[in-house]
PyMOL Python script that loads the backbone (N, CA, C, O; Angstrom):
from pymol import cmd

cmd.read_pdbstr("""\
ATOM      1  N   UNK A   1     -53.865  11.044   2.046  1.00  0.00           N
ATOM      2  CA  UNK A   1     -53.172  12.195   2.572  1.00  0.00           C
ATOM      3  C   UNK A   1     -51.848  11.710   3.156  1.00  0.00           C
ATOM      4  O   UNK A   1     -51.848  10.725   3.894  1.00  0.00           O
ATOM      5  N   UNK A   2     -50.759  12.335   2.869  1.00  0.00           N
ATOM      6  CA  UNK A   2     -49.272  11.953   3.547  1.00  0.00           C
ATOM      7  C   UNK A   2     -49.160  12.074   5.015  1.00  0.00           C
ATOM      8  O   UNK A   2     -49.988  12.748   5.629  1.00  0.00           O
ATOM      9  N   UNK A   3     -48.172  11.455   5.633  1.00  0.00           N
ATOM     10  CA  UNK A   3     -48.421  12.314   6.518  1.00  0.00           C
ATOM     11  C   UNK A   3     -47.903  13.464   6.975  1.00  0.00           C
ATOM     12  O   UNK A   3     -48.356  14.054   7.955  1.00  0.00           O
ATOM     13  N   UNK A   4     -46.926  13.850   6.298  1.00  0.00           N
ATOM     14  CA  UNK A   4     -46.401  15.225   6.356  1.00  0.00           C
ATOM     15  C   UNK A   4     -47.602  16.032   5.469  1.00  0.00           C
ATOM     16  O   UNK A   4     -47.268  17.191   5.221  1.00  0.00           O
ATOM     17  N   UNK A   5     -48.515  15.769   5.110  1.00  0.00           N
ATOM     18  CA  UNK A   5     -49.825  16.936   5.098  1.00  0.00           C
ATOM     19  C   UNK A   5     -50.550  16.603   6.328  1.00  0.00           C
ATOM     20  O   UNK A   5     -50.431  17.612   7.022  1.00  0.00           O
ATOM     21  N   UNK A   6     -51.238  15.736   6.976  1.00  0.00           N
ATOM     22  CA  UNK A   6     -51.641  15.458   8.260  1.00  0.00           C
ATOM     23  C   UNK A   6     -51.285  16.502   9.162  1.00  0.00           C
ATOM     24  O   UNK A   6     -52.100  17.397   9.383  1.00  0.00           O
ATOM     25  N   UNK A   7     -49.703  16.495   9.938  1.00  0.00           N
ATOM     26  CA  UNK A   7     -48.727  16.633  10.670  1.00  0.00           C
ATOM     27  C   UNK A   7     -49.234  18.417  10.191  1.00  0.00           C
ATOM     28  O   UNK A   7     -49.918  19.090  10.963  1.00  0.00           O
ATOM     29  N   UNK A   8     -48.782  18.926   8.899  1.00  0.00           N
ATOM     30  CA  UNK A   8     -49.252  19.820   8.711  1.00  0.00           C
ATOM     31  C   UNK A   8     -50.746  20.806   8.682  1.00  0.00           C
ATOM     32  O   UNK A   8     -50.980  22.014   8.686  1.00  0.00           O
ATOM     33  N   UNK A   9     -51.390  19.823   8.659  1.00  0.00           N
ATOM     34  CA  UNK A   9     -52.893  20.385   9.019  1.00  0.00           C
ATOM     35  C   UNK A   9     -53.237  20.504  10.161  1.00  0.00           C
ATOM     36  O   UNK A   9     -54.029  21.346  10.583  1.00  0.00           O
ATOM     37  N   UNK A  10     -52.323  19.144  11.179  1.00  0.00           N
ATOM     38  CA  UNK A  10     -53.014  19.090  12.611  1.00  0.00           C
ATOM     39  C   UNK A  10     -52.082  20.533  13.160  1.00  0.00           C
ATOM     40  O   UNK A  10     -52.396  21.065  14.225  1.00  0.00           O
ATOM     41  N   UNK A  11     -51.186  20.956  12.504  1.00  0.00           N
ATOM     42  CA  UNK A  11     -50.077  22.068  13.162  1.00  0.00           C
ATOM     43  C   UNK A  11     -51.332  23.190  13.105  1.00  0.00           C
ATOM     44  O   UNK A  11     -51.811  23.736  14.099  1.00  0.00           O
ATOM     45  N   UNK A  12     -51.804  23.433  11.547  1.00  0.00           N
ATOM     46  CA  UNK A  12     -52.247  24.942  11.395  1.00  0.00           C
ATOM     47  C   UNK A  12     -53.373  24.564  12.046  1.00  0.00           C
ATOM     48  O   UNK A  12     -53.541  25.504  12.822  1.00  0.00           O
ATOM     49  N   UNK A  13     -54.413  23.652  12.265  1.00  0.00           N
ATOM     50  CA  UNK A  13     -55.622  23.726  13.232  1.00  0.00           C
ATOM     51  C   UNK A  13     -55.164  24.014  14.927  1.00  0.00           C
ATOM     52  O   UNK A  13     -55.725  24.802  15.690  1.00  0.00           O
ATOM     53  N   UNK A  14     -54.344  23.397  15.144  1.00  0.00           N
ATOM     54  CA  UNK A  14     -53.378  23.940  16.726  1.00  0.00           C
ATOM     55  C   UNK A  14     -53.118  25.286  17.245  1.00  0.00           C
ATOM     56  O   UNK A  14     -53.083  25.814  18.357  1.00  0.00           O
ATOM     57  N   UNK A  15     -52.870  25.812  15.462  1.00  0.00           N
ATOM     58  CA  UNK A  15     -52.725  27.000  15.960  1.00  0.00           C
ATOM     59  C   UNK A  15     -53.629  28.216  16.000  1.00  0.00           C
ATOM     60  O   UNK A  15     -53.443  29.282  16.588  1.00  0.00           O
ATOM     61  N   UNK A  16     -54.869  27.744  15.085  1.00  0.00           N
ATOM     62  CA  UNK A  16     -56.166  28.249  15.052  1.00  0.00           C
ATOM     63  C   UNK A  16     -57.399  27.974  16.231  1.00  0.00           C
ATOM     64  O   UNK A  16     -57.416  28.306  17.416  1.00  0.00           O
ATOM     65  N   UNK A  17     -58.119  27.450  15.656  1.00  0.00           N
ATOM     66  CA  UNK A  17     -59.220  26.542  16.164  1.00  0.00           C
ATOM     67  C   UNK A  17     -58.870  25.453  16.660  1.00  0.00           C
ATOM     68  O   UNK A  17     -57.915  25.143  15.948  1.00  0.00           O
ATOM     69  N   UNK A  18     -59.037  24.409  17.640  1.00  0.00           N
ATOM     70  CA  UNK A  18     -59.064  23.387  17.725  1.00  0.00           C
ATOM     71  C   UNK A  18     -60.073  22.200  16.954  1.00  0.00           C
ATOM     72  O   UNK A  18     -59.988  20.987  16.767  1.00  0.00           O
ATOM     73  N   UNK A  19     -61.336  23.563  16.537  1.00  0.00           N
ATOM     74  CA  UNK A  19     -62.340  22.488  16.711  1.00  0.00           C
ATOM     75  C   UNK A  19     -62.489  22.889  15.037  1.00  0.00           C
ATOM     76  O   UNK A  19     -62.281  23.998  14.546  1.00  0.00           O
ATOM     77  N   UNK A  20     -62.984  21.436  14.204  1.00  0.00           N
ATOM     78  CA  UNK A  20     -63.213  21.264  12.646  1.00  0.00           C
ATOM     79  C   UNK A  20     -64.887  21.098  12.217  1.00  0.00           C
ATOM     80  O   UNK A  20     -65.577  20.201  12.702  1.00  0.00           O
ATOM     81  N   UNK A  21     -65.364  22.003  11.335  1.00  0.00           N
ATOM     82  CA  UNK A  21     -66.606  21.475  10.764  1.00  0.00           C
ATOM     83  C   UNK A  21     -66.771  20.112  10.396  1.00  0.00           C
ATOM     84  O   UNK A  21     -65.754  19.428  10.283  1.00  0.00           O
ATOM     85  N   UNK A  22     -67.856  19.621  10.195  1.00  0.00           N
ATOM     86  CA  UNK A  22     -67.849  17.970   9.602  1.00  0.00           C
ATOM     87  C   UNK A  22     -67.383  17.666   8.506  1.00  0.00           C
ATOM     88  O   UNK A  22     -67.216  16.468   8.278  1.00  0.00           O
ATOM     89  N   UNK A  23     -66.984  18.780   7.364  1.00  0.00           N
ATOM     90  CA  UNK A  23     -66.141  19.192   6.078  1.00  0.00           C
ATOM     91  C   UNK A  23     -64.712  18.764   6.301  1.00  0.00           C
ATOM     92  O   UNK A  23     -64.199  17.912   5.576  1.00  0.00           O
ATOM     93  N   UNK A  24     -63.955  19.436   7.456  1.00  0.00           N
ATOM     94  CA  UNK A  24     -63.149  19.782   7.304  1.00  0.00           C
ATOM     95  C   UNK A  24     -62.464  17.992   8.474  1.00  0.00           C
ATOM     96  O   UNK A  24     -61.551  17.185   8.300  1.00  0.00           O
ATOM     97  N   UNK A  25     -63.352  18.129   9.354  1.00  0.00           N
ATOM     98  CA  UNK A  25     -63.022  16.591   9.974  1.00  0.00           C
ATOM     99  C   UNK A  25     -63.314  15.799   8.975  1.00  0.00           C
ATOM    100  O   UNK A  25     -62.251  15.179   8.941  1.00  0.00           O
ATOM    101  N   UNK A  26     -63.922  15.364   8.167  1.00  0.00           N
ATOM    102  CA  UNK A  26     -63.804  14.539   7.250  1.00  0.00           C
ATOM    103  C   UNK A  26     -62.396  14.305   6.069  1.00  0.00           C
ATOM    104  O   UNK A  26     -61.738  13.419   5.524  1.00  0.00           O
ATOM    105  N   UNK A  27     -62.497  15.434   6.144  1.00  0.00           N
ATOM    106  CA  UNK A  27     -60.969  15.574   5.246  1.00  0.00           C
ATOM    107  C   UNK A  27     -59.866  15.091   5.811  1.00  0.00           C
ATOM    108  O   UNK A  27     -59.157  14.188   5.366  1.00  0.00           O
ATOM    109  N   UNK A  28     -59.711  15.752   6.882  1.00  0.00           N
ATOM    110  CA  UNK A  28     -59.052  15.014   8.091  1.00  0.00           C
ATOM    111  C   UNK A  28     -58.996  13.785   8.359  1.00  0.00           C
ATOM    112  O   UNK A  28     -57.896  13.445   8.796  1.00  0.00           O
ATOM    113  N   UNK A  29     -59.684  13.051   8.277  1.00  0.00           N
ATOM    114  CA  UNK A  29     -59.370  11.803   8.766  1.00  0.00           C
ATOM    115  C   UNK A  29     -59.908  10.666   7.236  1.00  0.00           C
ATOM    116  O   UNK A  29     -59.970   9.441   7.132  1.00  0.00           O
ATOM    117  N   UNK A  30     -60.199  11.753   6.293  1.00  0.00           N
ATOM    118  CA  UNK A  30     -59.462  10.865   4.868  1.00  0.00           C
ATOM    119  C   UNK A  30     -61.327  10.471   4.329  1.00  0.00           C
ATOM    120  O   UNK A  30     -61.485  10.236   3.131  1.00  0.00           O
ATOM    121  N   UNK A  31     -62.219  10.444   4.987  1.00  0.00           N
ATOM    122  CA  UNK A  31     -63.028   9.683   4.866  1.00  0.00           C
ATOM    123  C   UNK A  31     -64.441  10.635   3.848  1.00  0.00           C
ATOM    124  O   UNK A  31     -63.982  11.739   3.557  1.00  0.00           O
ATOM    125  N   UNK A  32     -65.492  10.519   3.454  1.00  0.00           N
ATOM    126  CA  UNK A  32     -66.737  11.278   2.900  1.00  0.00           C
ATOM    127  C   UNK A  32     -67.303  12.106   4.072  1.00  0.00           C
ATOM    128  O   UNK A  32     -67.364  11.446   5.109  1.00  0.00           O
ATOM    129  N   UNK A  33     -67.788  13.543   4.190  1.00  0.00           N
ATOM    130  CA  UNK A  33     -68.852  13.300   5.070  1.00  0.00           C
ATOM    131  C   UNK A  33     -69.509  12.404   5.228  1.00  0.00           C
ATOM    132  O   UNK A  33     -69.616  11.765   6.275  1.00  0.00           O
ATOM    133  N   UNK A  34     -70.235  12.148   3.877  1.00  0.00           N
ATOM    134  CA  UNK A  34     -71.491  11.308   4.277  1.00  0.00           C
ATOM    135  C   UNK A  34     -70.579  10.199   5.435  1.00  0.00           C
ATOM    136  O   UNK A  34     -70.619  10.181   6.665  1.00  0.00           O
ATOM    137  N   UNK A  35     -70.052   9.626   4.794  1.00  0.00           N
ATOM    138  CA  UNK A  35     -69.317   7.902   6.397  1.00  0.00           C
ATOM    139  C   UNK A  35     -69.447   8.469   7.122  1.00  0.00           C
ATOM    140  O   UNK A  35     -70.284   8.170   7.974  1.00  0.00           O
ATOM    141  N   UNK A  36     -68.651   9.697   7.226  1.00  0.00           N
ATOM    142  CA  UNK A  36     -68.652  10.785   9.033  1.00  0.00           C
ATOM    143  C   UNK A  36     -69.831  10.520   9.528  1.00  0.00           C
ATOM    144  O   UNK A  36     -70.031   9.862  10.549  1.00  0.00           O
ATOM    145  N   UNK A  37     -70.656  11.019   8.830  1.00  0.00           N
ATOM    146  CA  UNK A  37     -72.267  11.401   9.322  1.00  0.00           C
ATOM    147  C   UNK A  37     -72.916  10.270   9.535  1.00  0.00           C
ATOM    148  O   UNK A  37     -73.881  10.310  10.299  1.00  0.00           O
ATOM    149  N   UNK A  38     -72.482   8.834   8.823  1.00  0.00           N
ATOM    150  CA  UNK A  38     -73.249   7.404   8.899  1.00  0.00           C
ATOM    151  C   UNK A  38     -72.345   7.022  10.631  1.00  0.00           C
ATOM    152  O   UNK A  38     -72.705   6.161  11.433  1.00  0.00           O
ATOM    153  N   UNK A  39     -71.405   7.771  10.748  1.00  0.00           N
ATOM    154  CA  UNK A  39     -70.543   7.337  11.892  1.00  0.00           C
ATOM    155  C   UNK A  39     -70.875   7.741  13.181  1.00  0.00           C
ATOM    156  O   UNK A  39     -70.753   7.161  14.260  1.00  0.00           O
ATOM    157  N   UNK A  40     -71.534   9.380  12.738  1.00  0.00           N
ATOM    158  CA  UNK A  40     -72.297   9.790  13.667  1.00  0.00           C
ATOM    159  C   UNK A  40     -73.372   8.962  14.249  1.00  0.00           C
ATOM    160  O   UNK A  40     -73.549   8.423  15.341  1.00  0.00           O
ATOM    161  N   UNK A  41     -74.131   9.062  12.963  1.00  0.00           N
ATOM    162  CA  UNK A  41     -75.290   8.390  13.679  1.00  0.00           C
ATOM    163  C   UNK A  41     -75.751   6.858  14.127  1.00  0.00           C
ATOM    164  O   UNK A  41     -76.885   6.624  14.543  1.00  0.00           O
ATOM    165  N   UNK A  42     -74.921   6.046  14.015  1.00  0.00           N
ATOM    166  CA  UNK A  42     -74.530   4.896  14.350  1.00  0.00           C
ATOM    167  C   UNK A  42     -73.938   5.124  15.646  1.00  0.00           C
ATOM    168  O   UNK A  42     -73.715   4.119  16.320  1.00  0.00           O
ATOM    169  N   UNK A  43     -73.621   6.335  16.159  1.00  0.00           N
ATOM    170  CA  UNK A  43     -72.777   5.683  17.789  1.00  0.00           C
ATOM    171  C   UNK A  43     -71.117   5.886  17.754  1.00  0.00           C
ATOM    172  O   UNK A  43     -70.469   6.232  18.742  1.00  0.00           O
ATOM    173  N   UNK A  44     -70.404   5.539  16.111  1.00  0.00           N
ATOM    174  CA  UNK A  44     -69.441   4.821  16.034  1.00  0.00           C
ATOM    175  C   UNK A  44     -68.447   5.669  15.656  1.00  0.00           C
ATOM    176  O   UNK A  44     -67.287   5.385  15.357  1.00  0.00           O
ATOM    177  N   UNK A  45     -68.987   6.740  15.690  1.00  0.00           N
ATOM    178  CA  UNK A  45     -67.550   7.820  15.502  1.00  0.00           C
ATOM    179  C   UNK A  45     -66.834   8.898  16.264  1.00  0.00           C
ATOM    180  O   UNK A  45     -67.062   9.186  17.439  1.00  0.00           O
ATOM    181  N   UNK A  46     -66.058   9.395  15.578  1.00  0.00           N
ATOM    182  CA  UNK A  46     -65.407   9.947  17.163  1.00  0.00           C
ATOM    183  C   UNK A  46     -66.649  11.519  18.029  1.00  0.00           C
ATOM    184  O   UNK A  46     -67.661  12.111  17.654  1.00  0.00           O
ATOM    185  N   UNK A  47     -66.064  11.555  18.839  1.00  0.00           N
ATOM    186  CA  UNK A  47     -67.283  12.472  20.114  1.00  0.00           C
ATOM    187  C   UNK A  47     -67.350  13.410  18.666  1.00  0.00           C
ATOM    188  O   UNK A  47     -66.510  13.359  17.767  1.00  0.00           O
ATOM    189  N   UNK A  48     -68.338  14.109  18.684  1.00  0.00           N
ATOM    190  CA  UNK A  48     -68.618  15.363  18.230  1.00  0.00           C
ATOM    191  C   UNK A  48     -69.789  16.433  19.309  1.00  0.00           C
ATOM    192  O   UNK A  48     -70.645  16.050  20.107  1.00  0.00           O
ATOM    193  N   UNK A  49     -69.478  17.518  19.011  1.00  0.00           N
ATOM    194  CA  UNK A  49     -69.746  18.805  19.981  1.00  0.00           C
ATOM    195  C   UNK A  49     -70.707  19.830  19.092  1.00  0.00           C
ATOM    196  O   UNK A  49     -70.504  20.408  18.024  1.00  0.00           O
ATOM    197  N   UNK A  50     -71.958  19.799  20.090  1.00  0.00           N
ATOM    198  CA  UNK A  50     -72.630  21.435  19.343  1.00  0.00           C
ATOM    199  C   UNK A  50     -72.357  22.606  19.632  1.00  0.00           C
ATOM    200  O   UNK A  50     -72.617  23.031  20.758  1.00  0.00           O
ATOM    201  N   UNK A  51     -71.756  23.409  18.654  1.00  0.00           N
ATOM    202  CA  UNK A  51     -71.762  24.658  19.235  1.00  0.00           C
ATOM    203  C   UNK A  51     -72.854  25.122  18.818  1.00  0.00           C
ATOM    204  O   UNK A  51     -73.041  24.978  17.610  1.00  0.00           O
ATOM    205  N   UNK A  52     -73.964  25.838  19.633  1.00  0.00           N
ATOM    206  CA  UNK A  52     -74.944  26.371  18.832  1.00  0.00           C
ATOM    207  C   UNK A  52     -75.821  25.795  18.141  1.00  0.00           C
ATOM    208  O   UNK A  52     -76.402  24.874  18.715  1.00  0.00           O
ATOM    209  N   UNK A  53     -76.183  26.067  16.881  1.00  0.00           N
ATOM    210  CA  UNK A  53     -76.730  24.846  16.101  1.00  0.00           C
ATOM    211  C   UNK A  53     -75.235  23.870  14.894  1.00  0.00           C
ATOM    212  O   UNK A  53     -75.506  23.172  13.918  1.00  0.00           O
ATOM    213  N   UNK A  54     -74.156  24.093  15.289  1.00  0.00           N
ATOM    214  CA  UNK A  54     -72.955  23.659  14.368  1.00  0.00           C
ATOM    215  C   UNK A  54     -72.541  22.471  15.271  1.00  0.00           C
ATOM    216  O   UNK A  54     -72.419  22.521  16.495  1.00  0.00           O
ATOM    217  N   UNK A  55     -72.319  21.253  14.369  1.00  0.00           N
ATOM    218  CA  UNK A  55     -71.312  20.290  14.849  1.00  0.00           C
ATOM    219  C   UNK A  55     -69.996  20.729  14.947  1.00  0.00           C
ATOM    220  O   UNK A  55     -69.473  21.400  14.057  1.00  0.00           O
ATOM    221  N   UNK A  56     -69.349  20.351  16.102  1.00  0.00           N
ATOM    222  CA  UNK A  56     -67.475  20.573  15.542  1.00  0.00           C
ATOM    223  C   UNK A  56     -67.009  19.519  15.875  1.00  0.00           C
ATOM    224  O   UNK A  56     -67.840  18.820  16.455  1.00  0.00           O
ATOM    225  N   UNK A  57     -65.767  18.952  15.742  1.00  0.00           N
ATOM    226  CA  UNK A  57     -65.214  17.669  16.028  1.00  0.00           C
ATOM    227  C   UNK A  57     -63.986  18.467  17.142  1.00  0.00           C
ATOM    228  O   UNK A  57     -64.004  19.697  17.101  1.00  0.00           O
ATOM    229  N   UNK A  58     -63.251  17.999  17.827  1.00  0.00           N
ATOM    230  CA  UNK A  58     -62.513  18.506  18.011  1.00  0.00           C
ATOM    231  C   UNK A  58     -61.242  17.554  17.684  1.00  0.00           C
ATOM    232  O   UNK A  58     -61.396  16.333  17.650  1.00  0.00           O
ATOM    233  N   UNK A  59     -59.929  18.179  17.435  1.00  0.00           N
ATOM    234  CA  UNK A  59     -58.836  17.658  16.779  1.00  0.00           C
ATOM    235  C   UNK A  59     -58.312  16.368  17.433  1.00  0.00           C
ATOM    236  O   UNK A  59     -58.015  15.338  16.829  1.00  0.00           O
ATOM    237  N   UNK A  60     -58.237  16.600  18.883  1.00  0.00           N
ATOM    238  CA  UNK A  60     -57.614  15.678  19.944  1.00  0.00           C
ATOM    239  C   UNK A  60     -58.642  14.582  19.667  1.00  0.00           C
ATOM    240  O   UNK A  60     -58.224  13.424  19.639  1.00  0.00           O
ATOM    241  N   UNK A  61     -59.890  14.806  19.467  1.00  0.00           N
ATOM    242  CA  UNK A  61     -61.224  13.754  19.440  1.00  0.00           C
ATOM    243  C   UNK A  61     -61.066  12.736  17.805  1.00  0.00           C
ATOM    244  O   UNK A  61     -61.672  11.732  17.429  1.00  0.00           O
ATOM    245  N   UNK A  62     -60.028  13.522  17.187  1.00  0.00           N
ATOM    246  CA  UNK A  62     -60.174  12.501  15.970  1.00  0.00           C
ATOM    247  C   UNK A  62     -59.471  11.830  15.944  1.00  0.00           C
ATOM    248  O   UNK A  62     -59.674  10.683  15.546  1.00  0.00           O
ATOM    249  N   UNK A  63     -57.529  12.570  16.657  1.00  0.00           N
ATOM    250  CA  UNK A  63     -57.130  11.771  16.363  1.00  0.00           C
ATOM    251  C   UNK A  63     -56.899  10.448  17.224  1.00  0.00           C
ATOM    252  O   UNK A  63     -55.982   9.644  17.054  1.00  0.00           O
ATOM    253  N   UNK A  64     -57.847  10.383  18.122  1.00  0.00           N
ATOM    254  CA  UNK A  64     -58.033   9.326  19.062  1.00  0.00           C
ATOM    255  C   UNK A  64     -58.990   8.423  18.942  1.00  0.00           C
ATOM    256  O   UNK A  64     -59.052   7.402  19.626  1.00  0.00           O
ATOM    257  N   UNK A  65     -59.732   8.725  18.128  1.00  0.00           N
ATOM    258  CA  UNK A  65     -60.662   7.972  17.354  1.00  0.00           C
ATOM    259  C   UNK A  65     -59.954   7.117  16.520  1.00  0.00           C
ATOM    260  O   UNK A  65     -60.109   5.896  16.481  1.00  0.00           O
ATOM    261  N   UNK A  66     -59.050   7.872  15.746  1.00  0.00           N
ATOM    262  CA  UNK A  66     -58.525   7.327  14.637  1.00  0.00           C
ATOM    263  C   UNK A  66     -57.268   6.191  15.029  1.00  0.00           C
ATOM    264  O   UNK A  66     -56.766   5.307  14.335  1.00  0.00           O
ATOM    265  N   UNK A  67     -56.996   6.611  16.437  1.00  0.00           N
ATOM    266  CA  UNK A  67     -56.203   5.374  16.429  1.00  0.00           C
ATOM    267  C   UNK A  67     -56.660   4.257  17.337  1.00  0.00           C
ATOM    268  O   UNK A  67     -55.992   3.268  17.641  1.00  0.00           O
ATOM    269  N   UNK A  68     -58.131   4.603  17.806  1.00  0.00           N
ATOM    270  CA  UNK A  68     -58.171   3.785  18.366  1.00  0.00           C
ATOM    271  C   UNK A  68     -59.197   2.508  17.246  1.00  0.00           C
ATOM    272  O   UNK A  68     -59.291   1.394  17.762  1.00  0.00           O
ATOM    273  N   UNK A  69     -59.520   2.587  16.595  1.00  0.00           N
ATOM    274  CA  UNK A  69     -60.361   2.434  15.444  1.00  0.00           C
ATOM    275  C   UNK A  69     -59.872   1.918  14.659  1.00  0.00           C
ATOM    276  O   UNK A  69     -60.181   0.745  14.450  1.00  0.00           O
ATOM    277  N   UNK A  70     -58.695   2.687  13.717  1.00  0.00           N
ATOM    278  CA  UNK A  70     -57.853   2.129  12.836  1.00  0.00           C
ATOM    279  C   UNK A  70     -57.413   0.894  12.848  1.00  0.00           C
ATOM    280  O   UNK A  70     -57.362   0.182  13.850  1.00  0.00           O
ATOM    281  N   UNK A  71     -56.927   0.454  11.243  1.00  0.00           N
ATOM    282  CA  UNK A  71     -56.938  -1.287  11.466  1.00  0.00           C
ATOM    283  C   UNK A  71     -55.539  -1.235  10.807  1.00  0.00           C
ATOM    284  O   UNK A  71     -55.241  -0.536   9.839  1.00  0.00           O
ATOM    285  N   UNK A  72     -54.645  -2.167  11.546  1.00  0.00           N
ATOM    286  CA  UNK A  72     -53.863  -2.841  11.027  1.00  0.00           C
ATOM    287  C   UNK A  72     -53.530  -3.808   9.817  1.00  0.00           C
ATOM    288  O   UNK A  72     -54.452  -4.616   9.718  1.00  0.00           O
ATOM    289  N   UNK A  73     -52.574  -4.018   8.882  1.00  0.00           N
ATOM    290  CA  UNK A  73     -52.735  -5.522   8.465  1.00  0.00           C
ATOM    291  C   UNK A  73     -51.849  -5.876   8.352  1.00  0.00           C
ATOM    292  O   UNK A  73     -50.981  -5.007   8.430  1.00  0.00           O
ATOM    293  N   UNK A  74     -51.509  -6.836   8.181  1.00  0.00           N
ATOM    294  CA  UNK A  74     -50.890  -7.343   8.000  1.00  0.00           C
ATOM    295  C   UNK A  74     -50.244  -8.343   7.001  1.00  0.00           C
ATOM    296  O   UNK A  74     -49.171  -8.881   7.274  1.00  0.00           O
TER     297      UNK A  74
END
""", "prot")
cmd.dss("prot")
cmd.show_as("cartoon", "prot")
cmd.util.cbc("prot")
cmd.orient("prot")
């Protein structure tokens, strides 16, 4: 994903919802559900929230995950 689609997705979720299904956070941050869900349940991914019986991620929660997580190289 570019990041002028990023930049653009994190705009229209800002201005909607804050908070993303595990579909739509996955997309988001580039990866399968399924990893999401192996990420979940390992401990190792970013906070996720029940509403109800629904997971949501929230936006601020990924992308702080994502940088704190993310790898460099060099």
């Amino acid at each position: 994903m570019s990041d002028q689609t990023a930049i653009g997705r994190a705009a229209q979720a800002r201005e909607g919802t804050p908070f993303l299904c595990c579909a739509q956070a996955a997309f988001y941050l580039g990866m399968s559900e399924t990893t999401l869900k192996q990420h979940r349940k390992a401990g190792t991914g970013p906070r996720v929230r029940r509403h109800s019986r629904h997971l949501r991620y929230h936006i601020d929660d990924l992308d702080a995950w994502s940088q704190q997580s993310g790898e460099t190289r060099k």
